[in-house]
Each structure stands twice: as structure tokens, then as C-alpha cells.
ChimeraX commands (.cxc) that place a marker at each C-alpha (Angstrom):
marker #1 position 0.84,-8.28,17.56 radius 0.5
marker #1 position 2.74,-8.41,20.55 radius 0.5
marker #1 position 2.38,-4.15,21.04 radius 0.5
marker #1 position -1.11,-3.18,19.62 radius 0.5
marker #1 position -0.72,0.06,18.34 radius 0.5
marker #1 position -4.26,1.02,19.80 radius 0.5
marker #1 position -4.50,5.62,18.89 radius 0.5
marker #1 position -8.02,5.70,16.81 radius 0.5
marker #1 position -9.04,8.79,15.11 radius 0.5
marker #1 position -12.36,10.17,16.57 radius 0.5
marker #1 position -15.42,9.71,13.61 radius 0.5
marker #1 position -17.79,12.53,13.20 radius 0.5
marker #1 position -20.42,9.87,12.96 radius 0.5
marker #1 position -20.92,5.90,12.78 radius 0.5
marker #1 position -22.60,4.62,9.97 radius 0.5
marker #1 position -24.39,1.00,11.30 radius 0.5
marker #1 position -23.87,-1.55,8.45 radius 0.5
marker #1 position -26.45,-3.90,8.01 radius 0.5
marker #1 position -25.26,-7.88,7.60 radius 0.5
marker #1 position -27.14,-10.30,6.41 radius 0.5
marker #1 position -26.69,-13.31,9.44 radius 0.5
marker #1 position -25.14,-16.82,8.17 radius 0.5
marker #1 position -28.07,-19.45,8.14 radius 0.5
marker #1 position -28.56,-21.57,12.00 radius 0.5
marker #1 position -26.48,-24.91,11.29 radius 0.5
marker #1 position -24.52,-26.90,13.71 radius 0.5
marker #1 position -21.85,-27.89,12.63 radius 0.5
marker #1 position -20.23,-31.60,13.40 radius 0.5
marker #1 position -16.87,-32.64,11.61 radius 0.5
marker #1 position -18.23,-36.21,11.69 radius 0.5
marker #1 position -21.45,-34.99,9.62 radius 0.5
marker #1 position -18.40,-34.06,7.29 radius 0.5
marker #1 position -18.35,-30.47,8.01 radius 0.5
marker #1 position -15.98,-28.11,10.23 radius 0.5
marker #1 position -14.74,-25.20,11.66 radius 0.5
marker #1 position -11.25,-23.70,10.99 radius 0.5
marker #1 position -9.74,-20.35,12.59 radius 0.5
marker #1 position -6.96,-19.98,10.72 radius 0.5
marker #1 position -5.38,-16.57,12.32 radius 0.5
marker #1 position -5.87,-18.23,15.89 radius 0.5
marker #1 position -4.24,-21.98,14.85 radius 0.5
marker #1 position -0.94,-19.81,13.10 radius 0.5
marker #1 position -0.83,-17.74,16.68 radius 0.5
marker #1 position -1.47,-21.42,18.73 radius 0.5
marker #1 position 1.28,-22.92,16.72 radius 0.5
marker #1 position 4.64,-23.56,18.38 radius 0.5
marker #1 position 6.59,-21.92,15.88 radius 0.5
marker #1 position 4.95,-18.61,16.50 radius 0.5
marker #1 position 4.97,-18.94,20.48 radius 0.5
marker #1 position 8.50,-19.71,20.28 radius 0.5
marker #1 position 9.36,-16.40,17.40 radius 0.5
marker #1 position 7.35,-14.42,19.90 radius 0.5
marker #1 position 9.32,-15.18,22.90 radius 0.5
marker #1 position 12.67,-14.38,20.75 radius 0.5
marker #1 position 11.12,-11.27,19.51 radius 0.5
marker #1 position 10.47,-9.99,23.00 radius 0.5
marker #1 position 13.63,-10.78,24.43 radius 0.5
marker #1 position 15.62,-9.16,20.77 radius 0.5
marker #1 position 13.22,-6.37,20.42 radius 0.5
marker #1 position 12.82,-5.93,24.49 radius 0.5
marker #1 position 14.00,-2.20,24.40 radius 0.5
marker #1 position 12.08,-1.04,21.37 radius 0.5
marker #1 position 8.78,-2.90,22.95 radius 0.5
marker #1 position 8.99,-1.09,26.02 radius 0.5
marker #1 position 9.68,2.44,24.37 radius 0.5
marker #1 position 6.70,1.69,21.72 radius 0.5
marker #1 position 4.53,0.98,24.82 radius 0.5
marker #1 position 5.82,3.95,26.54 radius 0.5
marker #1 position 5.13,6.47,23.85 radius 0.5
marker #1 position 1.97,4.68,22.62 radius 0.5
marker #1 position 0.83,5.78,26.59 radius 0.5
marker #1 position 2.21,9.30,26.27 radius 0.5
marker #1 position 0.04,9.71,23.06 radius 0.5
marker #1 position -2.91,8.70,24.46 radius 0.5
marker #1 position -2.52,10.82,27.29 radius 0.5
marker #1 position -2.00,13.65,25.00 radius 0.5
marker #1 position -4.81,12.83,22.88 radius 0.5
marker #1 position -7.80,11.87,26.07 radius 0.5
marker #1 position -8.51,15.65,26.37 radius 0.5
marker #1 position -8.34,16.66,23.04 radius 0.5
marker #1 position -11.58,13.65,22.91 radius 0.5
marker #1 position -13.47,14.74,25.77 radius 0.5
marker #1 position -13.54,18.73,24.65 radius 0.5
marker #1 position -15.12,17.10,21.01 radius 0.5
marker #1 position -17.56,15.03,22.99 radius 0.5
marker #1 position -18.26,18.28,25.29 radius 0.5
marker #1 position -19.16,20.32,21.90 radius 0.5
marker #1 position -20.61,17.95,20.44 radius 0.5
marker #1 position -23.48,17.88,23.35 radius 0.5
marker #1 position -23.78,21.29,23.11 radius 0.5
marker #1 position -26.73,22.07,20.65 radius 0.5
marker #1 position -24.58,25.85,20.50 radius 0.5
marker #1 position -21.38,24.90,18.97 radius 0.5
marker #1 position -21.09,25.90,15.50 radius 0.5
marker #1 position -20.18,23.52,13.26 radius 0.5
marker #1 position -16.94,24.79,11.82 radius 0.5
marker #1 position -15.89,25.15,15.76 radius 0.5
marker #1 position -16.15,21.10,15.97 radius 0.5
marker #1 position -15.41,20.46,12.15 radius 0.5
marker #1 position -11.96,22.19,13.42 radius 0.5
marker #1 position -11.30,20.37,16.76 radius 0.5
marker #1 position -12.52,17.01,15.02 radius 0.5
marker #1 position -10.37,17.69,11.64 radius 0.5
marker #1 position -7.14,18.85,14.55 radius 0.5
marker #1 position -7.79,15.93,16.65 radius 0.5
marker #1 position -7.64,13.64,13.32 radius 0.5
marker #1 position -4.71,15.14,12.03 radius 0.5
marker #1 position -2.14,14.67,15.40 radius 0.5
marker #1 position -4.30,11.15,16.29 radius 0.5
marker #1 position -2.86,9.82,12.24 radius 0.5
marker #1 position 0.73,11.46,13.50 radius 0.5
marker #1 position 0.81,9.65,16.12 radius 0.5
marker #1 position -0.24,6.35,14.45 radius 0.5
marker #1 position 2.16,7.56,11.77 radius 0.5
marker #1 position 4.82,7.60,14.81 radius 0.5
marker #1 position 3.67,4.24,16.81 radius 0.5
marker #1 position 4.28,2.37,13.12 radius 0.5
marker #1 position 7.78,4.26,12.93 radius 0.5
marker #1 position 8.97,2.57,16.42 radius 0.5
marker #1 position 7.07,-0.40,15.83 radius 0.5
marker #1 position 8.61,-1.20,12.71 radius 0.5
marker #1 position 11.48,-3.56,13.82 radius 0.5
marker #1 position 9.63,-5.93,16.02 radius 0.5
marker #1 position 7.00,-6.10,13.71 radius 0.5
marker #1 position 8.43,-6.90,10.58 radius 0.5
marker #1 position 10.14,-9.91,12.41 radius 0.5
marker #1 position 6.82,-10.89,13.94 radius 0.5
marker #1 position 5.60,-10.12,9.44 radius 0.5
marker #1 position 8.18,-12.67,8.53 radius 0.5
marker #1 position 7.75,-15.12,11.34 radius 0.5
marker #1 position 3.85,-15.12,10.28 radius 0.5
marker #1 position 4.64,-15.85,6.70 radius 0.5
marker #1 position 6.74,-18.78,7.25 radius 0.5
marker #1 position 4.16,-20.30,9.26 radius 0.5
marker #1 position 1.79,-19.33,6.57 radius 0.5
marker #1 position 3.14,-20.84,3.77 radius 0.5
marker #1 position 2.01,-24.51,5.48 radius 0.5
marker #1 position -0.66,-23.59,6.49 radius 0.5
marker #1 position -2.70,-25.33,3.50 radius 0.5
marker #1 position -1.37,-28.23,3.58 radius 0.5
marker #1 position -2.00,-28.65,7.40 radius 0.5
marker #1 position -5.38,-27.92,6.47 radius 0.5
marker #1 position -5.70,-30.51,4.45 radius 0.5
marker #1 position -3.77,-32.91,6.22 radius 0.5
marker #1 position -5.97,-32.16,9.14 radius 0.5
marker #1 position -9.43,-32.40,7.20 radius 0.5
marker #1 position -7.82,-35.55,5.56 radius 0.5
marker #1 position -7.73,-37.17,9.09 radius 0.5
marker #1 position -11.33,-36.26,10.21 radius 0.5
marker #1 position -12.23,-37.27,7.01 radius 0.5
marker #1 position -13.83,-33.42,6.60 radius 0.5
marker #1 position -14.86,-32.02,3.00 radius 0.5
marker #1 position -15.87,-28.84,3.77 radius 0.5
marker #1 position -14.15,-26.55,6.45 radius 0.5
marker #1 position -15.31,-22.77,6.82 radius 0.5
marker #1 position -14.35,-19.83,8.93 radius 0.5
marker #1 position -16.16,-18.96,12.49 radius 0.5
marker #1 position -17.59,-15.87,11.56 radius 0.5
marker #1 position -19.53,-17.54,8.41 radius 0.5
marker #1 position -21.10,-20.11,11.05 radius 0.5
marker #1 position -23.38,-19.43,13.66 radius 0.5
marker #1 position -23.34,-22.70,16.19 radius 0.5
marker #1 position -21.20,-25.20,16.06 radius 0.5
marker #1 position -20.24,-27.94,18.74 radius 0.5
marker #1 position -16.86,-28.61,19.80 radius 0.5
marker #1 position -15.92,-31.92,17.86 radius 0.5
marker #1 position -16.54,-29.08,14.63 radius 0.5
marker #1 position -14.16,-27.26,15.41 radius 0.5
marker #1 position -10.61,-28.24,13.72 radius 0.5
marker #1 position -8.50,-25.28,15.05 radius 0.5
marker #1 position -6.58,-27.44,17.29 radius 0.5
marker #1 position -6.07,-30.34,14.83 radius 0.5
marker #1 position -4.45,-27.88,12.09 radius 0.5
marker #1 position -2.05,-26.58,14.87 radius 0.5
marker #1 position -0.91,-30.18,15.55 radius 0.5
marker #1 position -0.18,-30.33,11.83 radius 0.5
marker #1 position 1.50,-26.92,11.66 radius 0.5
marker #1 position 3.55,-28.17,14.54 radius 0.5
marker #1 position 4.90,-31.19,12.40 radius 0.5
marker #1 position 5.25,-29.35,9.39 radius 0.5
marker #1 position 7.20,-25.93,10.44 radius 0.5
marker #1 position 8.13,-26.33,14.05 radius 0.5
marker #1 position 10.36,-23.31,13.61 radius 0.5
marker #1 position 10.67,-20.35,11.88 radius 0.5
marker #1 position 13.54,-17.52,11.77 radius 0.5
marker #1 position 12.78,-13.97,12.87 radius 0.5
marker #1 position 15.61,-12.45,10.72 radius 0.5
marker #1 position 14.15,-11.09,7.78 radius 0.5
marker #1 position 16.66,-10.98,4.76 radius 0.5
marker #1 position 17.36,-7.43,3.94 radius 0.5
marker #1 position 15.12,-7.55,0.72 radius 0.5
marker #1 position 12.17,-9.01,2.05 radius 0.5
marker #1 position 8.38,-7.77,2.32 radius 0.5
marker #1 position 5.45,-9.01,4.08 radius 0.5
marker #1 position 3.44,-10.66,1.38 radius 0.5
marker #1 position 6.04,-11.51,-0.55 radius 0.5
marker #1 position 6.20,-14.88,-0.47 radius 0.5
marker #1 position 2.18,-14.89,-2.18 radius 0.5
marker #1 position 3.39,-12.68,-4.58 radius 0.5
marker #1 position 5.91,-14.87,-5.90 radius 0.5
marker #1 position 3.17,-17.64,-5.75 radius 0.5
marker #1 position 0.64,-16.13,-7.79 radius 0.5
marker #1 position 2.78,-14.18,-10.29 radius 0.5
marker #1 position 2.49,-15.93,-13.65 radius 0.5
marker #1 position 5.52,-18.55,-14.75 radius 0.5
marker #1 position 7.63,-16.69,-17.30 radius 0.5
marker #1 position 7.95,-18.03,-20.69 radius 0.5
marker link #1:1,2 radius 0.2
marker link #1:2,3 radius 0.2
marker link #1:3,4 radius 0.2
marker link #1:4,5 radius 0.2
marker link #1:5,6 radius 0.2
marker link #1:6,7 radius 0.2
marker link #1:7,8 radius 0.2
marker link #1:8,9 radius 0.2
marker link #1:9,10 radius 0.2
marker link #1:10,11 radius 0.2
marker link #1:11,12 radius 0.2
marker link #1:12,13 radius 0.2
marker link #1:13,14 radius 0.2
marker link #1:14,15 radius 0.2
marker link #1:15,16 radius 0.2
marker link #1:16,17 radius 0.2
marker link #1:17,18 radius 0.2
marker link #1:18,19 radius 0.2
marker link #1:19,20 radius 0.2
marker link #1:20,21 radius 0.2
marker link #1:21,22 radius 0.2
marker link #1:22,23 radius 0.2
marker link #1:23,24 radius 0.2
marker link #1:24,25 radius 0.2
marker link #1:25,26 radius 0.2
marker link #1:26,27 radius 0.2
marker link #1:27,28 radius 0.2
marker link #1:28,29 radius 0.2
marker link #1:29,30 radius 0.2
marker link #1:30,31 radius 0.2
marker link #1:31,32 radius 0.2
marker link #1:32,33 radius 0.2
marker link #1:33,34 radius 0.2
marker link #1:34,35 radius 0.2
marker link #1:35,36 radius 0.2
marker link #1:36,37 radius 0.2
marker link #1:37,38 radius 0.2
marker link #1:38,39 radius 0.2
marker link #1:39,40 radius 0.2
marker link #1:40,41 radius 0.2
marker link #1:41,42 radius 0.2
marker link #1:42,43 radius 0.2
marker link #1:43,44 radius 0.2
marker link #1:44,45 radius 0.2
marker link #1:45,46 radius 0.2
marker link #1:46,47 radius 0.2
marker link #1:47,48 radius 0.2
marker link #1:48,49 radius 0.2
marker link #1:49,50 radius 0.2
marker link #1:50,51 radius 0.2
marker link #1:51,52 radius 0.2
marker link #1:52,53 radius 0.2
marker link #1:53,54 radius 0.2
marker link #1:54,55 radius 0.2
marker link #1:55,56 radius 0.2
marker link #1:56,57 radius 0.2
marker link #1:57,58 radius 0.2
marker link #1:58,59 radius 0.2
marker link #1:59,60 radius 0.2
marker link #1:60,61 radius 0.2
marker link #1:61,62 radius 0.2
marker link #1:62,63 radius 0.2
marker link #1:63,64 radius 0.2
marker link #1:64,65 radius 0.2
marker link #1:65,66 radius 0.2
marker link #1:66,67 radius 0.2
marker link #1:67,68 radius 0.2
marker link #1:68,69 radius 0.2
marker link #1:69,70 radius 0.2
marker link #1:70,71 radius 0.2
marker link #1:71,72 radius 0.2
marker link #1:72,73 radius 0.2
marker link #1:73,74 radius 0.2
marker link #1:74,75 radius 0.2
marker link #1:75,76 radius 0.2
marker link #1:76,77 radius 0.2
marker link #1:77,78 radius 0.2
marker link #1:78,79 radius 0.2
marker link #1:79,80 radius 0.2
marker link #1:80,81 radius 0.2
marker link #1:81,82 radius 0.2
marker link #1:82,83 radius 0.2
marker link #1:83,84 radius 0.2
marker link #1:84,85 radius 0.2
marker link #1:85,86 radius 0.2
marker link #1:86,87 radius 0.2
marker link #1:87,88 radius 0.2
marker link #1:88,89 radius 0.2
marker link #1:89,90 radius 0.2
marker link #1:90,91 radius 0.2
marker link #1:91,92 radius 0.2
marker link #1:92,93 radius 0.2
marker link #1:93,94 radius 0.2
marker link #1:94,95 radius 0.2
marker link #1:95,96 radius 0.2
marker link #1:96,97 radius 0.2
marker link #1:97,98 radius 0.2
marker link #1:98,99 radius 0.2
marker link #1:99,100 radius 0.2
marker link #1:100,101 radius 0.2
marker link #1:101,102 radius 0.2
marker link #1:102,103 radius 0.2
marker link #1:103,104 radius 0.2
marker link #1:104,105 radius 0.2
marker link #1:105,106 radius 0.2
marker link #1:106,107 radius 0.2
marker link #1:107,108 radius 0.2
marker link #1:108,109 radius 0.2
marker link #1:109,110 radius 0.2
marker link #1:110,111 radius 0.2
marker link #1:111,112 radius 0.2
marker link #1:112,113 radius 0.2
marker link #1:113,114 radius 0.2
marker link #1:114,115 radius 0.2
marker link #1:115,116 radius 0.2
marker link #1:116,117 radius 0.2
marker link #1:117,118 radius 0.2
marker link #1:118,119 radius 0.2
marker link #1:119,120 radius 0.2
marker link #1:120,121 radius 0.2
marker link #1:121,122 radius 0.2
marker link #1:122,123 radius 0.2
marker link #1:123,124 radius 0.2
marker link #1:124,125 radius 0.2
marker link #1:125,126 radius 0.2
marker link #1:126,127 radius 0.2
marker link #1:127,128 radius 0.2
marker link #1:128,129 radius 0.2
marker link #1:129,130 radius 0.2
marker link #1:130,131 radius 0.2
marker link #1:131,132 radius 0.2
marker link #1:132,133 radius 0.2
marker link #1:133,134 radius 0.2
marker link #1:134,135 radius 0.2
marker link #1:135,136 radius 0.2
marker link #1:136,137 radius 0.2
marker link #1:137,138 radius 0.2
marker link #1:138,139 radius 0.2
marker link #1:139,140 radius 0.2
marker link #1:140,141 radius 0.2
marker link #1:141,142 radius 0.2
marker link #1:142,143 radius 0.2
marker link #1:143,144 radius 0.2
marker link #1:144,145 radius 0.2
marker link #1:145,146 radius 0.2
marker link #1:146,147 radius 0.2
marker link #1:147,148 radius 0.2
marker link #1:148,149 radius 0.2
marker link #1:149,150 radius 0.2
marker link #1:150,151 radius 0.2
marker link #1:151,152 radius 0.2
marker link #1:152,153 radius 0.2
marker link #1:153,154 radius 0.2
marker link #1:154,155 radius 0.2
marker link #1:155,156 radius 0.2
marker link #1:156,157 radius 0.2
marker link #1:157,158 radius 0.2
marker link #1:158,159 radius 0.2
marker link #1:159,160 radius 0.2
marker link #1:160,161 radius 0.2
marker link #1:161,162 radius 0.2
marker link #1:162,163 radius 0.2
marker link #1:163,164 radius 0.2
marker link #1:164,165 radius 0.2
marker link #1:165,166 radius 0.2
marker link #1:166,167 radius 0.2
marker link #1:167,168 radius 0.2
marker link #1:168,169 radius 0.2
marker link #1:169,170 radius 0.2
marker link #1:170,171 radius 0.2
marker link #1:171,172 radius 0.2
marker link #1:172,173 radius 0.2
marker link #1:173,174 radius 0.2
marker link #1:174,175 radius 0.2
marker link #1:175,176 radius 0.2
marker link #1:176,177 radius 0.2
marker link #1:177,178 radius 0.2
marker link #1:178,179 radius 0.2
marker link #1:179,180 radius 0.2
marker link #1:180,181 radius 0.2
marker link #1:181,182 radius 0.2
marker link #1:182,183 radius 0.2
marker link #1:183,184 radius 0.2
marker link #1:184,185 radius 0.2
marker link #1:185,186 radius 0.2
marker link #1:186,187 radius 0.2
marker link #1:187,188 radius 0.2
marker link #1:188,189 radius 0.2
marker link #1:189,190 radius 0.2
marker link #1:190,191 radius 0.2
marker link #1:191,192 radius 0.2
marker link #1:192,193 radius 0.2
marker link #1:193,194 radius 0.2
marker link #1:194,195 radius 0.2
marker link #1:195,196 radius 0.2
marker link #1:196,197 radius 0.2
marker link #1:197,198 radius 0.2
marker link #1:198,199 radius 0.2
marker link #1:199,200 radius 0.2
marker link #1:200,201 radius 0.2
marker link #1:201,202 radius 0.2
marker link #1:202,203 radius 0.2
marker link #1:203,204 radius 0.2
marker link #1:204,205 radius 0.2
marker link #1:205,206 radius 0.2
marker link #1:206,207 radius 0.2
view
């Protein structure tokens, strides 16, 4: 997004998930086999650089206030973190003390999300519906683009562990996105909802 709305709520404790790791291939689109990152080739695209440029200069005020608060919050929200992290070295501090402070801190960090959303909500539906254009060619650029390497089976980085960089057929989907949507509106109609467009998609035919 172009603001990340970054206020986390503090965790009482991290649970480390165990992941099985993907199987050591390298992976060669001329073996017949490649690498697609879809979020980074609909961000790459020119469509998207161009809605994001519009978006900042429409949305310029709201941006700067969202970054603003998003700042104040934090500032607000830094002590309130370090005074849980100071009880919870302290072998002393009863429990319900820091089950309070954590549950408090929790409470106004989820306001202030809550808040960040609020004043986000403009810019980022526009950048929602910008996305979703882009999104709906996105298959067929992949195909177009696995068509032309003459690929059969494309997966996502994080299911592959090496691959070189003829694999990788980010770039060659954004050339196809570029052909195929080389600009998209960021005017919303007044109806419209992110995901909305899939819905329609995948809801059955009616008789």
C-alpha cells in the first residue's frame, strides 16, 4: 500500500510454527518449469505505477494526515511497550499487573488500527479497485507468458527454494499485463467492493 498502516498489538507470547521446507530444485523455464510472483508483477505493472502516482497526487492530503497520525500513535503507544517489556523482566510482577497493561495496551493499539483504517479508507479503496482491474488479466498474462517460454508448470517463490534467473517469469507476465490492461481507473463506482469482481466470477449462473 502506498501508507502501511504499521501499529501491532504486543503478544503475550510467540508460538514458533514449524514448516515443513519445499524440496532443493532449481528451477529453469527452459527445463519447462518457472517462477511467478504474482503480487510483485501486478505492483511492476504500468497500470498500477501509473494509479499510484494519481492516487498520491488525489489522495495527497489524506496520505500525509494518515502518516501523520499513524506517527502520533506510535509515539503514544512506544512507552506503553517498553513499561510491558520492563514487567515482563521482572520475575516480581504479578501476573494480573501485566495481564492488565498487556490487555490495555491491546485494546488502544486495535483503536488505533481501528482509526489508521478509518483515514486510510479513501486512498485505499482506490488503490482496492485499481488492484482488481489489474487482477482480472492477470491469468491470461500468465498464460500468455508461459505460452511464450513454452512453460507448463509455473509456481510461487515461497514454494521453491533455488531457482536461477532465466526461471523466473515475473518480468515476462508484467510485459503481458502491460499489453493487456495498460490502464486502470481509480474511481470506484459508488457500489463497488474489493473482491467483487471474483464474486461475480464464481457465483453460480442462474437458471
Amino acid at each position: 500500500m502506498i501508507s502501511k498502516l504499521k501499529i501491532a498489538a504486543l503478544a503475550a507470547g510467540a508460538a514458533l510454527a514449524s514448516v515443513s521446507a519445499p524440496a532443493l530444485a532449481q528451477f529453469d523455464a527452459s527445463q519447462g518449469t518457472a517462477v511467478i510472483n504474482l503480487d510483485a508483477a501486478i505492483v511492476q505493472s504500468n497500470a498500477f505505477k501509473a494509479a499510484e502516482g494519481q492516487i498520491k497526487t488525489t489522495y495527497g492530503a489524506q496520505i500525509t494526515q494518515v502518516q501523520t497520525r499513524q506517527t502520533a500513535l506510535q509515539t503514544e503507544l512506544t512507552p506503553l511497550r517498553t513499561e510491558i517489556e520492563n514487567l515482563q523482566k521482572n520475575p516480581a510482577t504479578p501476573k494480573a499487573t501485566l495481564d492488565a497493561k498487556i490487555a490495555a495496551f491491546q485494546t488502544k493499539a486495535q483503536s488505533a488500527q481501528t482509526e489508521l483504517q478509518r483515514l486510510a479508507a479513501p486512498f485505499a479503496r482506490a488503490e482496492a479497485y485499481a488492484k482488481e482491474q489489474i487482477t482480472a488479466k492477470l491469468e491470461p498474462a500468465v498464460r500468455a507468458a508461459m505460452t511464450a517460454k513454452k512453460v507448463s508448470v509455473a509456481l510461487q517463490p515461497e514454494s521453491v527454494v533455488l531457482a536461477t534467473p532465466a526461471g523466473d517469469l515475473t518480468p515476462d507476465v508484467v510485459t503481458q499485463l502491460n499489453a493487456l490492461v495498460p490502464s486502470v481507473s481509480i474511481t470506484p463506482p459508488a457500489n463497488w467492493q474489493p473482491g467483487q469482481a471474483q464474486q461475480a466470477q464464481g457465483a453460480p449462473a442462474g437458471r
